[in-house]
N, C-alpha and C positions, 0 to 999 in steps of 0.2 A: 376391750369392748365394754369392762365393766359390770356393775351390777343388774342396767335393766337394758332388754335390748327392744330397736324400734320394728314396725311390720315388716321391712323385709331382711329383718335377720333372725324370723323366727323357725319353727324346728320343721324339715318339709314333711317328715316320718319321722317313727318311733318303732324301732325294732322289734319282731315281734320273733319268738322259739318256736319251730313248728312240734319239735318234740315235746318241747316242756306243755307248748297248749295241749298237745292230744295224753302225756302220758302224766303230768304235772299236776300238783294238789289242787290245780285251779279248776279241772277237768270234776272234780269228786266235788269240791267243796262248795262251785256255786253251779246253778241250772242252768241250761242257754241264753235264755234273756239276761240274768247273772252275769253271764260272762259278754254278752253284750254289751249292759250298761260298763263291764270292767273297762271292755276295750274303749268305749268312751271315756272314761276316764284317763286313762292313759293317753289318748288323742287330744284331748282340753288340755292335760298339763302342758302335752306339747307347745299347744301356742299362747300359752299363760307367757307373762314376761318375765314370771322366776319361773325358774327350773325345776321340775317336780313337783311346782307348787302350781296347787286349784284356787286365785284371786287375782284380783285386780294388781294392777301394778303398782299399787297402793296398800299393797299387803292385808286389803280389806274382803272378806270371805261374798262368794258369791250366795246368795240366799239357795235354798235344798230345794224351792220350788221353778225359782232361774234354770237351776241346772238340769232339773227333770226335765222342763220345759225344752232348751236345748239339746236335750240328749233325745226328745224325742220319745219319755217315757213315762208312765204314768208315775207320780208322786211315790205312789205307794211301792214300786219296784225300784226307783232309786234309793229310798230308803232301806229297804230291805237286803239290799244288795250293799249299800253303802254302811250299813249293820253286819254283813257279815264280814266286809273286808276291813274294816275298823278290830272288829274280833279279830282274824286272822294275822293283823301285823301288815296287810296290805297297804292302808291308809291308817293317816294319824288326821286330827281335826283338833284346831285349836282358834282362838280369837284372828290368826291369821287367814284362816282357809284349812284347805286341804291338804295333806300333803302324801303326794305317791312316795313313800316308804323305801323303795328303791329302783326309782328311777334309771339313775344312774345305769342301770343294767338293758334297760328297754334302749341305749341311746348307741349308735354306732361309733366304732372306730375313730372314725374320723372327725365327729364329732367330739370325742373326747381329747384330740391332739388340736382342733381347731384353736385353741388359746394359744398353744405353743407357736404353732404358723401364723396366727395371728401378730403375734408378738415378736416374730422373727424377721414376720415384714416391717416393722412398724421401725424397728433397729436399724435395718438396711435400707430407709427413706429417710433417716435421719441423719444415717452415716454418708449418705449421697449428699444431702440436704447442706449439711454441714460441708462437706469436700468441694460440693458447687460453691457455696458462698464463701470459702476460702480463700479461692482461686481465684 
C-alpha cells in the first residue's frame, strides 16, 4: 500500500484503554477539556495520510490555529494542552507537523497485521496472474 494512503483507506478508529483513560497519567496530568483536545488529537492523526503524524500529506504542518479551529476549541486550550503533551513525551513537533509519540499503541490488532494480509494477497493475485497467463 505504500507510503501514503488515499480516502478510503484511512484509519475507521483508534483504540482507546478504558483503564489506562480512567487510571492512567493521562487522568492526573491533563484536565477534561485537556483530555478532550488529547482525544482529538489522536482522531486527526487518525485520518492524516502518515501515520501518527498531524500534516498534510505533504509532510507540511497544519497551522495551531487550523487545528484549534477544527478541534473545535479555543486557541488558547489547544495550546495549553498541546504544551503539556509536548512536556509529557505525548507529542513531538517539528517542521514536519505533529507527531503522536505512540501511536502505534492507539491502533488495533488488525491494523497492525493489515500490511502482512495485504501483501499476502498481492503474492496470491500474482501467483494466479502469472499461472492464468501460462496456460
Amino acid at each position: 500500500m505504500g507510503e501514503q494512503r488515499d480516502r478510503r483507506t484511512k484509519r475507521l478508529y483508534v483504540k482507546i484503554f478504558p483503564i489506562d483513560s480512567f487510571e492512567g497519567s493521562i487522568r492526573w496530568q491533563l484536565d477534561s477539556a485537556e483530555r478532550g483536545v488529547w482525544w482529538d488529537f489522536l482522531a486527526f492523526a487518525g485520518i492524516c495520510a502518515k501515520d501518527g503524524w498531524i500534516c498534510d500529506k505533504d509532510f507540511r504542518p497544519f497551522p495551531h490555529e487550523f487545528l484549534a479551529n477544527r478541534f473545535n476549541v479555543p486557541l488558547d486550550l489547544y495550546q495549553q494542552t498541546l504544551d503539556k503533551c509536548k512536556e509529557e513525551g505525548r507529542i513531538q513537533e517539528n517542521s514536519k507537523g505533529l507527531l503522536i509519540v505512540n501511536f502505534k499503541l492507539y491502533q488495533s490488532e488488525y491494523q497492525r497485521q493489515k500490511p502482512y494480509r495485504d501483501a499476502k494477497k498481492e503474492a496470491e493475485e500474482a501467483r494466479v496472474k502469472e499461472k492464468y497467463e501460462s496456460s
